[in-house]
Structures are given as structure tokens and as C-alpha cells.
C-alpha positions in Angstrom: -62.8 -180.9 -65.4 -64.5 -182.8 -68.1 -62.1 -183.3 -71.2 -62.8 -180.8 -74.3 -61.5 -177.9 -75.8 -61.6 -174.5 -73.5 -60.6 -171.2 -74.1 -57.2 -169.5 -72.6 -59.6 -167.7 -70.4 -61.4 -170.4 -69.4 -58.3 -172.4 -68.3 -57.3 -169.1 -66.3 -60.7 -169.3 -64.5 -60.4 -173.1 -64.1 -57.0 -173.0 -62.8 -57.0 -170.0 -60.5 -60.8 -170.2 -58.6 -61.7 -173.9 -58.9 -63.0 -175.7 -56.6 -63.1 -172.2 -54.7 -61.8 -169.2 -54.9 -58.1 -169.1 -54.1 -57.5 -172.8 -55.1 -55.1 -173.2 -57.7 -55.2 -176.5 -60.2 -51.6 -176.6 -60.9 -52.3 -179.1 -63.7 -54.6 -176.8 -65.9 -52.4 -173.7 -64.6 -49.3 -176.1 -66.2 -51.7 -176.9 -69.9 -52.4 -173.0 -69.6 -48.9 -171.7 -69.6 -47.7 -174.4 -72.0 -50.5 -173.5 -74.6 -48.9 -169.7 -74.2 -45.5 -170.6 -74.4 -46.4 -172.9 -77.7 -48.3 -170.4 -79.0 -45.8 -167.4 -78.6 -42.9 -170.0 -79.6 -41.2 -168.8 -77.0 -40.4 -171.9 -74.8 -37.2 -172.5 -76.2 -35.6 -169.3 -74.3 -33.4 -170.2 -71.6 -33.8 -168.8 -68.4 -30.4 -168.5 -65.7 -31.0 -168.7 -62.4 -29.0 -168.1 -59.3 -28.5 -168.3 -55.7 -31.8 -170.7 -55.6 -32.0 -172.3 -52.2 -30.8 -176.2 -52.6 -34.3 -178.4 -53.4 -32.9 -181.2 -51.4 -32.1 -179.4 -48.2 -34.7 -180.1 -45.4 -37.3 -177.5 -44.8 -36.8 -174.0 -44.2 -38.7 -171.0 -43.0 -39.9 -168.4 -45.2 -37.9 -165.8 -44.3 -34.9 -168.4 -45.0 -35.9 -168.7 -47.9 -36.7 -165.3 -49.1 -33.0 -164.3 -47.4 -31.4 -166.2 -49.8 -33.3 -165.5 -53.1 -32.1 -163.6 -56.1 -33.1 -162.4 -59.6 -33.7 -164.2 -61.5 -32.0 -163.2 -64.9 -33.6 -163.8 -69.0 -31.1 -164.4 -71.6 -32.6 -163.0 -74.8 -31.9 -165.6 -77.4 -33.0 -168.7 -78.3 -31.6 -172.2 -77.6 -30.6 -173.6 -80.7 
């Protein structure tokens, strides 16, 4: 991706079905969601999570995994 300015939509399409179709640039998805979050100033609201698996654990399976997910819970207020 050359540098320049693109559209929201255009970052959508560059991050979701380039170089191919099912590809996903996680670096323009990250400049997509960040531009949204700035421009809804909402990226100060705190999100609590629980009963995420431990990062630092060696891999598990899927079904591991998804066994010990939760929901995921949005406060509504800002963080001052």
C-alpha cells in the first residue's frame, strides 16, 4: 500500500481482501479501527474482560479455548 490518504472504505477493502480475498492486513485493519475510534471519541471507554485464557500458557486447542471463554462485558462511561 503506497502511502496517501484513503477513504474508511477503502481501508476496509484494503484490510479485509488484500492480497486476496480472505487475507486480512492487520496493520491497515489496526489504522481503520483507530481512525473510527478517534473519530467517534470513543476510545477512552474501558472495556472488562473475564475468564480470558492465560496469553502465556502454551498452545491450546480450539475447543480449549472456546471452553473457557466468556463475555465480554462494556462499562458505559468514560475513563477520566
Amino acid at each position: 500500500m503506497a502511502g496517501g490518504n484513503y477513504t474508511l472504505t477503502e481501508l476496509l477493502d484494503l484490510s479485509l481482501g488484500t492480497p486476496e480475498i480472505g487475507a486480512v492486513n492487520f496493520n491497515i485493519l489496526h489504522r481503520l479501527l483507530s481512525a473510527v475510534l478517534t473519530r467517534l471519541d470513543i476510545g477512552a471507554f474501558r472495556v472488562h474482560v473475564e475468564g480470558v485464557f492465560d496469553l502465556q500458557s502454551p498452545m491450546q486447542s480450539g475447543a480449549a479455548v472456546a471452553a473457557q471463554a466468556k463475555p465480554i462485558t462494556v462499562t458505559t462511561a468514560k475513563s477520566m
